[in-house]
C-alpha positions as CSV (number, residue, x, y, z in Angstrom):
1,X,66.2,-15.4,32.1
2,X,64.1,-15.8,35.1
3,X,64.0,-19.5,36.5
4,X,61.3,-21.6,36.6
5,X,62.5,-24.2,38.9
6,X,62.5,-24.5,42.8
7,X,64.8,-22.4,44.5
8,X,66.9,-25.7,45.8
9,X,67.5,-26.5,42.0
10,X,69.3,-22.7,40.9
11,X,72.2,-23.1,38.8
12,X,74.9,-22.1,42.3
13,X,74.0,-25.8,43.4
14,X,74.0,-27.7,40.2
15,X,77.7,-26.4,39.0
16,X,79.2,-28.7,42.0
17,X,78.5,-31.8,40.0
18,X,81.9,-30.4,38.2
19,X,84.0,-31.3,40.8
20,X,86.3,-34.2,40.3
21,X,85.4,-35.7,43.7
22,X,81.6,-35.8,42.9
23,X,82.4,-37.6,39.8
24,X,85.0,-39.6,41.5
25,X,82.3,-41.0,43.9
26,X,78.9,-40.9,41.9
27,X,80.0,-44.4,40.7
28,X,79.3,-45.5,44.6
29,X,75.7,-44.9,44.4
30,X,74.0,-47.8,44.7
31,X,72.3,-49.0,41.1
32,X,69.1,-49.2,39.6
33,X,67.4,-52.2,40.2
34,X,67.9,-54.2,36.8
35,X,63.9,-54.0,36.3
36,X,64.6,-50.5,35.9
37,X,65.9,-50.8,32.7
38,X,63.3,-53.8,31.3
39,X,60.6,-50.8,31.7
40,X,62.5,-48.4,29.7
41,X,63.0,-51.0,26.6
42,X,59.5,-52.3,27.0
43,X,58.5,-48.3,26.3
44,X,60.2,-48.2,23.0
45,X,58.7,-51.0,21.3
46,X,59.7,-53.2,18.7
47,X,61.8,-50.4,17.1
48,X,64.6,-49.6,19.3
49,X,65.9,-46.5,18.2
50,X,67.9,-43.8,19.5
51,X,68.5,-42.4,22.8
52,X,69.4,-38.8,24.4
53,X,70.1,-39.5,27.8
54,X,70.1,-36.1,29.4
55,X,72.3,-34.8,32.5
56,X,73.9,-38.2,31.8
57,X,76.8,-38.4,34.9
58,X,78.6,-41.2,34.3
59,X,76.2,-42.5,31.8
60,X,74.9,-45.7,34.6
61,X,71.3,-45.4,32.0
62,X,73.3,-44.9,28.8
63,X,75.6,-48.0,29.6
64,X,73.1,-50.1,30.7
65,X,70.8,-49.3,27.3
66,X,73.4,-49.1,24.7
67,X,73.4,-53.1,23.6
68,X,69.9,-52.7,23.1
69,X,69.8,-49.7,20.9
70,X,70.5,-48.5,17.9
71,X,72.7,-45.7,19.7
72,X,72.5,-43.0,22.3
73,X,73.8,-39.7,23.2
74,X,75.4,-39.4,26.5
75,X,75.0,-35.5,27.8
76,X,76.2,-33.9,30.7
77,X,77.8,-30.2,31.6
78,X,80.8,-31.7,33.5
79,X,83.7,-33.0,32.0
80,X,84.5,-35.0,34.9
81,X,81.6,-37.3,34.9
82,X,82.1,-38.3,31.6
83,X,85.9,-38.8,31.9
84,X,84.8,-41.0,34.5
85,X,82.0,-42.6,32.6
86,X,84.7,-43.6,29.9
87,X,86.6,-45.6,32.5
88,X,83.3,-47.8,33.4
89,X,81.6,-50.9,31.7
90,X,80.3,-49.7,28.2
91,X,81.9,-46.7,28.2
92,X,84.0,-46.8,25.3
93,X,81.2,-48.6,23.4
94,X,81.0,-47.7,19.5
95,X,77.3,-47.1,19.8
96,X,77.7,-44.4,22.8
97,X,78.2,-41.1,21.8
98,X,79.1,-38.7,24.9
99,X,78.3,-34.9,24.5
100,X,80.1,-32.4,27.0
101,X,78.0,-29.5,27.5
102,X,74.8,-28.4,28.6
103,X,71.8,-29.7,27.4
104,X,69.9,-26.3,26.9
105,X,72.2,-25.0,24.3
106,X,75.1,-28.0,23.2
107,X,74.3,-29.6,19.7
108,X,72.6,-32.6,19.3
109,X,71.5,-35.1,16.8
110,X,68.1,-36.2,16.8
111,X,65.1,-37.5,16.3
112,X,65.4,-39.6,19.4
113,X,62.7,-42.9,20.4
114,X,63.1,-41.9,23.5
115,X,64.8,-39.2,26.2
116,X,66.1,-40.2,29.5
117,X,67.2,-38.2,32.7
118,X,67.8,-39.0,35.9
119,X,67.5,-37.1,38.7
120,X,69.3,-34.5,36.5
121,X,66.6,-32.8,35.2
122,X,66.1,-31.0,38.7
123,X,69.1,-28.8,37.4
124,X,67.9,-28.3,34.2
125,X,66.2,-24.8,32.8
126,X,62.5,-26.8,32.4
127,X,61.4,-23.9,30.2
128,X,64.1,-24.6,27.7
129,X,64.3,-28.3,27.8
130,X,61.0,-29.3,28.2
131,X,60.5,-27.4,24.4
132,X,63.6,-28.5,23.1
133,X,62.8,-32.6,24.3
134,X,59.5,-32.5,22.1
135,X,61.0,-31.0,19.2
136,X,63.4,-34.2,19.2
137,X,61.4,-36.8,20.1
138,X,59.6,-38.9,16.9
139,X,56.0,-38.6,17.4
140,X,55.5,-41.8,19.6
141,X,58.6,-41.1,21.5
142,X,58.7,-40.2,25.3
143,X,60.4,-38.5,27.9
144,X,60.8,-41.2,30.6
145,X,62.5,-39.8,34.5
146,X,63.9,-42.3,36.8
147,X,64.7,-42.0,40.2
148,X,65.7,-44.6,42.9
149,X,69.4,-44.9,44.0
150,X,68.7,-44.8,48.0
151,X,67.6,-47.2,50.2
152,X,64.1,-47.7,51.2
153,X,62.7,-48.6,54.3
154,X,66.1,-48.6,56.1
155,X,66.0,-49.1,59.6
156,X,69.2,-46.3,60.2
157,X,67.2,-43.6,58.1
158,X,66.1,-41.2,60.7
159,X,69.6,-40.8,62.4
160,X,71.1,-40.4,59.0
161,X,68.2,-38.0,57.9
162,X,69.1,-35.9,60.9
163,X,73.0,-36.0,60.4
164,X,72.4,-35.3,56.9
165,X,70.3,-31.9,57.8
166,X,73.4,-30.9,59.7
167,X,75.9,-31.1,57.8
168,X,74.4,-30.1,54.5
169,X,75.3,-27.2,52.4
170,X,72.4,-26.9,50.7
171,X,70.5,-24.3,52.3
172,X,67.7,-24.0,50.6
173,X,66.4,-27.9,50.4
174,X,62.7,-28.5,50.6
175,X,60.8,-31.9,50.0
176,X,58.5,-31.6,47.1
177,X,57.1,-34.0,44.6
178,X,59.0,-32.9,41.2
179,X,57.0,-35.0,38.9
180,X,53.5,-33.2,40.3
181,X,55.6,-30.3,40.4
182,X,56.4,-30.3,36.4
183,X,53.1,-31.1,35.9
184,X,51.4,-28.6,37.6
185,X,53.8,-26.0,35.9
186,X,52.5,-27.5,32.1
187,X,55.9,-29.1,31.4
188,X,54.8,-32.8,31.3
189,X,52.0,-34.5,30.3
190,X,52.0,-37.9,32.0
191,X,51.5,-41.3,30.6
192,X,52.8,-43.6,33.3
193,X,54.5,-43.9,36.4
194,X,55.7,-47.4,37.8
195,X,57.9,-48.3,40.9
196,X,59.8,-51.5,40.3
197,X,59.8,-54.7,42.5
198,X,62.3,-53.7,45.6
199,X,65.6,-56.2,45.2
200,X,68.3,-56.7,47.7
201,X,71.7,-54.8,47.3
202,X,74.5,-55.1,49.7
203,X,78.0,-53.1,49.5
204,X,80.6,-52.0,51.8
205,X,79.7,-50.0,54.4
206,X,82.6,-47.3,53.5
207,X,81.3,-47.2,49.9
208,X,77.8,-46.2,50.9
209,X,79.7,-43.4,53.3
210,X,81.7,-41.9,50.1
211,X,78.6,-42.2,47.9
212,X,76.7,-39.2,49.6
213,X,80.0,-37.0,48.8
214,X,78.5,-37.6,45.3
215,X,75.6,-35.3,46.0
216,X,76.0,-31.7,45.4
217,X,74.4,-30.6,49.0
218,X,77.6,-32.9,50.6
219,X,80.4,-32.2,48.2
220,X,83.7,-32.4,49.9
221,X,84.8,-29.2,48.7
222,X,82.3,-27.1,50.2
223,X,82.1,-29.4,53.8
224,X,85.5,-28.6,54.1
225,X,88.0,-31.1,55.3
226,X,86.9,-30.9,58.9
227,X,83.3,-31.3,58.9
228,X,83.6,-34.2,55.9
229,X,86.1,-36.3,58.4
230,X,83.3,-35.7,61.0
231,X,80.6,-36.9,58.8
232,X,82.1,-40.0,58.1
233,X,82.9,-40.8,61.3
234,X,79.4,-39.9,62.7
235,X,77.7,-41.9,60.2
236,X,79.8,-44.9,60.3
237,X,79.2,-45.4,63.9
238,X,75.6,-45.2,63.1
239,X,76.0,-47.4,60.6
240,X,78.6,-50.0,62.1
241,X,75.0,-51.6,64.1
242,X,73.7,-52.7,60.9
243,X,76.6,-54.4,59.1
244,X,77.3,-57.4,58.8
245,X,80.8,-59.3,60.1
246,X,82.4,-58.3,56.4
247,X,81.8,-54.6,56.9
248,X,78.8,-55.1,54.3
249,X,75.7,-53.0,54.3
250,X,72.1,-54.5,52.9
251,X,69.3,-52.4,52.2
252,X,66.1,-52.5,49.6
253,X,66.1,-50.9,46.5
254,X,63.6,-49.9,44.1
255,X,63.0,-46.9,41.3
256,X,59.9,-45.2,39.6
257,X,60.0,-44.9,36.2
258,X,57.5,-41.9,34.9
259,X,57.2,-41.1,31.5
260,X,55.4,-39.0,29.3
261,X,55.2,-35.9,26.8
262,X,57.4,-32.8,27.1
263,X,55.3,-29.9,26.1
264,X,56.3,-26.8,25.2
């Protein structure tokens, strides 16, 4: 099956989210600002449904949702992730259903009120999915994307950009807009699009290190032992100006919330 997705999104790339350390470290990311989630119940209405949370990871949407639902089903390709999403707040909730497999082809259970992905869906096969989502969805349902788990405005961002482009694996990488980008290529028809109010998040400076091993382009299996040590230690020092006396890193957050209609 030919692709339909940028070349930075092929399937090589996406199979690293199976490696034990990416799932090991995802939970470092920082969050979703907690306005995030207000959004996504305000979009279901009085009638809260069911969700399908798609390319799930260690399920930080599903978790955060499932006391306000009537359920939701947890997917993602790696078994890792969601052995580590079992460990974490919520995750052995009666009301969470997690699905190992990948979404283009494992079984699921609709209708759903409402599908959710993360940055996932870069590494999804749109011209399956996008098909697949509306067939599941009730007739108001929605497919709603969030993304938002970096800092904005951060003073140190150029000099990490820069030790980021050197150090990457991912060769192929190009900036691009991916909701325009799914909606120029007819798999969305959009609704809404929100960024939430930027919050305040602090954590220690060595967990925001570890949390960009949790991204597929600095997976310490392909870095290599060498070059991950170096990393570290090159972006700590960059870092270290900007922490406070406890080792502690602050930075804004935010996330935009699009939603709309899958088409076929």
């Amino acid at each position: 099956m030919e692709t339909t997705r940028p070349r930075q999104y092929w399937d090589d790339y996406a199979s690293r989210f199976k490696n034990r350390s990416l799932a090991e470290t995802y939970k470092l990311r920082p969050p979703y600002p907690d306005e995030t989630y207000k959004i996504l119940l305000s979009l279901l209405g009085e009638s809260p449904g069911r969700i399908l949370d798609v390319g799930c990871g260690p399920g930080k949407i599903a978790r955060a949702l499932v006391d306000h639902v009537n359920g939701i089903d947890a997917v993602d390709f790696s078994e890792e992730m969601i052995r580590v999403g079992k460990s974490l707040v919520n995750g052995d909730h009666p009301n969470l259903r997690w699905i190992n497999g990948p979404v283009e082809t494992v079984q699921l259970y609709p209708p759903y009120s409402m599908v959710t992905a993360g940055a996932s869906i870069h590494w999804m096969e749109w011209s399956v999915v996008f098909p697949r989502f509306k067939e599941m969805l009730t007739t108001d349902g929605c497919l709603v994307i969030i993304d938002g788990d970096r800092p904005i405005g951060a003073p140190w961002y150029d000099a990490e950009l820069s030790l980021i482009r050197k150090y990457s694996t991912s060769r192929h990488y190009e900036q691009i807009d991916l909701i325009q980008e799914l909606v120029d290529r007819g798999h969305l028809y959009l609704i809404g699009d929100k960024l939430t109010t930027p919050v305040s998040f602090s954590q220690p400076l060595r967990d925001y290190v570890q949390s960009f091993h949790s991204r597929q382009s600095m997976s310490k299996e392909h870095m290599g032992a060498e070059n991950v040590r170096t990393f570290d230690t090159e972006l700590s020092h960059i870092l270290s100006d900007f922490a406070n006396d406890d080792g502690h890193l602050s930075f804004q957050l935010e996330a935009r919330i699009t939603w709309g209609k899958p088409l076929t």
